[in-house]
N, C-alpha and C positions, 0 to 999 in steps of 0.2 A: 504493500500500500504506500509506504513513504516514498519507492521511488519512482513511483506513478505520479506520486505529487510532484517530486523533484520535474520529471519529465515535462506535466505540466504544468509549472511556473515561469518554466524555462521558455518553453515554446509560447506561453501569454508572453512573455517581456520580450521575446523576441518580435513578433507579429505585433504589440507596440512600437517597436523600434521601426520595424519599417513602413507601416501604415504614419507614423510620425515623421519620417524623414520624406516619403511622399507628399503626405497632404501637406506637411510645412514649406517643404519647395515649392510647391503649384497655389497653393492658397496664401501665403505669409512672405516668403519671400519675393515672388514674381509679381505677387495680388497686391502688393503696396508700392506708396511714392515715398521717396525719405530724401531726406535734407542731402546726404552726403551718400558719395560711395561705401566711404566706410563704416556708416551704421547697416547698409545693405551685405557688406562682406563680414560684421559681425555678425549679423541677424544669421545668414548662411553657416558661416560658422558654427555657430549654435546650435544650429536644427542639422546639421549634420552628424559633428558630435556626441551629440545627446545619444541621436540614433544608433550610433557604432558604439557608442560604451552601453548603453541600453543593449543593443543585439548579443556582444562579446558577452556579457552580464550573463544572459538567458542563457547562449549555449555552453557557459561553463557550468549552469546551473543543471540543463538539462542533459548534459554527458555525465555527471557528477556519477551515477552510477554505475558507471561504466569504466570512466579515466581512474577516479580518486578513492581511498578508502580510510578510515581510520581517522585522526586530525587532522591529516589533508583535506580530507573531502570535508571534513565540518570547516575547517579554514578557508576554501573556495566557496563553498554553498553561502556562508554566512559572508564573506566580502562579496560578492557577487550581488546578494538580495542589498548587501550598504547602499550599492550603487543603485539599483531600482529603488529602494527606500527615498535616500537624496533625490532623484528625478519626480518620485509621487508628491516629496513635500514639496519641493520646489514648483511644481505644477500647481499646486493646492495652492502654494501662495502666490503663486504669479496672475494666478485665474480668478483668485477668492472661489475658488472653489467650483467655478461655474463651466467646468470641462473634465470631460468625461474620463482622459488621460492617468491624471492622478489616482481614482479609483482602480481604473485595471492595472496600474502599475500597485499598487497597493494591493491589488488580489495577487498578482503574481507574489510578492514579497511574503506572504502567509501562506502561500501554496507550498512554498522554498521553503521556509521556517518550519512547517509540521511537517512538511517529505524529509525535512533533515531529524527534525523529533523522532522520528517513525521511521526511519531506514534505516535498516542493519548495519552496521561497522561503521555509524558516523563519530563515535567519541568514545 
């Protein structure tokens, strides 16, 4: 059972990641006018970013059962879900709350936390 969770935490944070670096390039970056280049090639930045440490997050989260065992795997599982953590609060506060984002990064993050409770040889 936990690393059915681990499996799917991993794969919600990952399908965040890229439904996010999608819709933010085509709706957020290209869909606005800004003062300067370089609030445009932060803004890209950012929504890039997120997306690849988001992604990398999920699939270490989601091979965890497979690559890591022992305090390894509790030490990747549990830095991994840091970084979806930090993305759902950050979302939460950047939105006040009013996108849907932060949530399924937050479900992922408790999916991650009981599959690593509940998985054989996490600690």
């Amino acid at each position: 059972m936990g690393n059915s969770l681990l499996i799917s935490g991993g794969c919600l944070g990952m399908m965040v990641a890229v439904i996010h670096g999608v819709i933010g390039e085509k709706k957020v970056v290209r869909g606005g006018t800004y003062d300067s280049e370089v609030i445009e090639r932060v803004l890209r930045a950012i929504m890039a970013l997120s997306g690849v440490y988001w992604f990398v997050a999920g699939a270490l989260i989601a091979s965890a059962p497979w690559l890591f065992t022992g305090p390894s795997k509790f030490g990747v599982v549990l830095g991994a879900a840091a970084m979806l953590a930090t993305g759902s609060l950050g979302n939460l506060w950047a939105t006040r709350g009013r996108h849907i984002g932060w949530v399924l990064l937050a479900i992922a993050v408790g999916l991650s936390c009981f599959g690593l409770a509940l998985s054989p040889g996490s600690a």
